[in-house]
C-alpha positions, 0 to 999 in steps of 0.5 A: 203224883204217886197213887196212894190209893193204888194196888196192893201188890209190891211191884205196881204202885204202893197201897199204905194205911195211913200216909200223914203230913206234917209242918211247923213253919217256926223250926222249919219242919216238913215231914212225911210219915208213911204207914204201909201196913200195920198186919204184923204190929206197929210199922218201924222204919227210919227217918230220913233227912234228906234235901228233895228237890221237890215235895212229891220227890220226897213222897215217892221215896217215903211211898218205897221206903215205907213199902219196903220195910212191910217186906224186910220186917216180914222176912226178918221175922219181927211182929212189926209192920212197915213204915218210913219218915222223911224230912225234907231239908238239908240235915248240915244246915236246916236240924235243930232241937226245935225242928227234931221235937217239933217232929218227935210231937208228930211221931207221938200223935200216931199213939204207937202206929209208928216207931222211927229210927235212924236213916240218911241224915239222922242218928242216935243223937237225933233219935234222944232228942226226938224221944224228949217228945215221943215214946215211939222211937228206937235207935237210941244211943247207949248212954238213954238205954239204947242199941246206938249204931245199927250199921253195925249189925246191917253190914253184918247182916249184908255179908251174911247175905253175900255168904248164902250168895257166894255158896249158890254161886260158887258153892262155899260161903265165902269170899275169900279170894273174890274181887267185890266192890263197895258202892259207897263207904259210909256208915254201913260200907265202911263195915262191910269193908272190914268183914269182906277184908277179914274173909280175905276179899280183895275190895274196891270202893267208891264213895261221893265223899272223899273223906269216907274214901279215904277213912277206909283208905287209911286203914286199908291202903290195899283197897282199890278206889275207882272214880265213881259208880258208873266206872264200879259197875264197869270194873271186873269184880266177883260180887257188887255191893250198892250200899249208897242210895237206891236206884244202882240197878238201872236199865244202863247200869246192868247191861254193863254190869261185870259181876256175877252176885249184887249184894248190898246195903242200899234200899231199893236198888231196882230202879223199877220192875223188871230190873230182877229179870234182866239181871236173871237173863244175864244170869246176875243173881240178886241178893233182894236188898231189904232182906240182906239189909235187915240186920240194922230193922233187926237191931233196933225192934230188939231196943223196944224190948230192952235191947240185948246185943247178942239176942240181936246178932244172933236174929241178925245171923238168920239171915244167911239162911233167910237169904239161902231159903229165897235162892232155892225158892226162886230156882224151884219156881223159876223165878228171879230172887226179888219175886221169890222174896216178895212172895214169902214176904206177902205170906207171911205178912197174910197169914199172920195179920189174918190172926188179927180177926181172932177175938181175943 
């Protein structure tokens, strides 16, 4: 099983604060909420509806999301701290309004120490119903006061990383004319194909879901479409975007890697440490997932205020510097991207929870 209690350092096994199990047998519920750190303010993140084949599956994945979010809030600039939920079940066949409320009253047990949003599996519909029970939860749709879809500022936030990217590699912050390709085309890869196309990127994709294959299709018959992961790492593109689930860079995906820049949406695309360093001897620069992802986290903290879209654009438009800041830190330092981002992220995350210690 994972060490909970383990070191505090990003690259080894994850320290959390608080990680909580909760069950209701009569709606079915089995859920993990991980709290890694409170330093910055409460922990954000999403639920995850997800079938694991196993319970400790469903921990190590709730272990690195929760772990994520700490460093992709931190960068972000948001005075939230990081945390993940995730419930085990298949969403199409086990969700319910008990199994949601059910989950909404563990959420409300924690008094604030965890606000939950959308991920895999759930949407803003879910997050009213599980706001019946909870004041903790954002992400909400339009119509109960809140930002409704935040792929839409996470795809926007992807490709203003792969804007810094492309102006580090090529030197303009543009697409336009390059060949990128889209693993996964589902809530955010679906939008990140419309930016890329309006840039003037010529685009493949690849989706396990047909039907997402082909909504991108119908509206974009120019698109390429290869079979599947293993034949997009292999295509010849400028640009590889993982926007599917996490574990892309692998140790046989990135030796056969053709691309020059990884920019995606997905969370925890490096299957382990040492994945960014291989991507840097074949001089791949890596775009650190949880900071070019950041645009949906940065959408829905705005909702705890009273959400106001263009407020939250703007923030979500950081990026591209953000992600440009990492890029000549790590070259400075000599570094790959992910560590340069890890460092900043922990500063960040040190100097500022420090301040709790001030009497106030």
């Amino acid at each position: 099983m994972p060490n909970v209690f383990g070191s505090p350092h990003k690259g080894s096994e994850p320290r959390h604060e608080q990680v909580v199990f909760c069950q209701d047998e009569a709606s079915g519920l089995r859920a993990i909420i991980a709290i890694y750190s409170t330093a910055l303010g409460p922990s954000l993140g999403g639920t995850r509806f997800y079938p694991y084949g196993s319970e400790e599956e469903a921990l190590t994945d709730v272990l690195n999301l929760s772990r994520g979010m700490a460093y992709k809030n931190a960068l972000a600039g948001l005075d939230l701290g990081g945390g993940k939920a995730v419930i085990i079940g298949d969403p199409a066949v086990d969700k319910s309004e008990a199994l949601l409320r059910a989950y909404g009253r563990f959420v409300q047990t924690l008094n604030g120490r965890y606000y939950t949003a959308c991920d895999v599996g759930t949407f803003s519909e879910d997050m009213d119903v599980i706001a019946r029970e909870s004041r903790y939860v954002t992400g909400r749709t339009v119509a109960h006061g809140g930002a409704g879809d935040s792929s839409i500022l996470t795809a926007f936030g992807v490709f203003q990383g792969m804007r810094a990217a492309a102006e580090t590699v090529w030197g303009a912050p543009t697409l336009h004319g390059r060949r990128v390709g889209v693993e996964g085309v589902g809530k955010v890869g679906h939008r990140l194909v419309e930016h890329l196309r309006d840039d003037g990127a010529d685009v493949v994709i690849c989706d396990v879901n047909e039907a997402a294959v082909e909504r991108v299709r119908a509206q974009h018959p120019e698109v390429e479409v290869v079979p599947d992961k293993d034949a997009m790492v292999r295509t010849e593109l400028d640009v590889y975007a993982p926007c599917a689930l996490g574990g892309s860079l692998n140790d046989d995906s990135v030796p056969a890697l053709q691309a020059r820049i990884v920019c995606g949406a997905a969370n925890n695309q490096l299957a382990h440490t040492g994945i960014e360093k291989s991507l840097a001897d074949r001089d791949v620069l890596y775009a650190p997932d949880y900071v070019v992802n950041s645009g949906g986290v940065i959408q829905v903290a705005d909702e705890i205020d009273g959400f106001d879209f263009d407020r939250a654009k703007a923030r979500a438009s950081g990026i591209f510097e953000t992600t440009r800041k990492i890029f000549a830190l790590a070259a400075d330092e000599g570094v790959p991207p992910a560590v340069a981002a890890d460092r900043l992220a922990e500063r960040r995350m040190s100097e500022i929870g420090r301040l709790r210690g001030i009497l106030v």
